[in-house]
Structure formats: structure tokens, C-alpha cells
C-alpha positions in Angstrom: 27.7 10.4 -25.2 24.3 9.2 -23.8 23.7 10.2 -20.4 20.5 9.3 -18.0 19.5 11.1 -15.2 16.8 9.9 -12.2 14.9 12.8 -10.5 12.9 13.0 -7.7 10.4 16.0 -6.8 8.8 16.2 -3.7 7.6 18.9 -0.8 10.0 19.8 1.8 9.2 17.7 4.6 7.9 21.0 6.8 5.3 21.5 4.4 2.4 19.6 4.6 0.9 16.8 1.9 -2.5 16.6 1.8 -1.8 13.7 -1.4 0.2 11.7 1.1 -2.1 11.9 4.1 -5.2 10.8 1.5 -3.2 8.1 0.1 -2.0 7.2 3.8 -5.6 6.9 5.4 -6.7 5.2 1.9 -4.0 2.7 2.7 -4.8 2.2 6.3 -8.8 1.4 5.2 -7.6 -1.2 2.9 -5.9 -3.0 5.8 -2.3 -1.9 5.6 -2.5 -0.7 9.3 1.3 -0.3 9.8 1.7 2.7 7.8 2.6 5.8 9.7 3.5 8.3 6.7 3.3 8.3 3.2 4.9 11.3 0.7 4.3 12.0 -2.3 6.1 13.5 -5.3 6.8 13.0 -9.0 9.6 11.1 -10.7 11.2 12.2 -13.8 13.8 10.1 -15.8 15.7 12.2 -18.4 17.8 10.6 -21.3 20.0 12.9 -22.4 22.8 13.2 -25.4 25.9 15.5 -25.1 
């Protein structure tokens, strides 16, 4: 049986990002002045056989 799994990695929101606020203010400079927050993590997509 083939089986797929999505994951997604990311700080707990208390902690702070200093990769999302970078890529937020990077955002807002390009003209995109109606973001407020930006996370970021990694995503890992597994393919798995059991």
C-alpha cells in the first residue's frame, strides 16, 4: 500500500520569525502594502510504502 503524507514545520506562533518579518518588509517595499504578517516554515511531502 502507497501512502503520502503532507507536513508542515513552522515556529510556534509565540516565538518570534525574524525569516517572516524580512520576507514581510521585503514584501511591503515591492508594493504589496496590505501584508500585515508573514510566517515561515518548511514543507515536507513524504511517499511512503507499507
Amino acid at each position: 500500500m502507497r501512502l503520502q503524507a503532507s507536513i508542515f514545520v513552522s515556529l510556534k506562533p509565540t516565538v518570534s520569525d525574524p525569516e517572516g518579518l524580512t520576507i514581510a518588509g521585503a514584501l511591503n517595499q515591492l508594493g504589496f502594502n496590505n501584508v500585515r504578517a508573514v510566517r515561515s516554515g518548511k514543507y515536507f511531502q513524504l511517499k511512503l510504502e507499507a
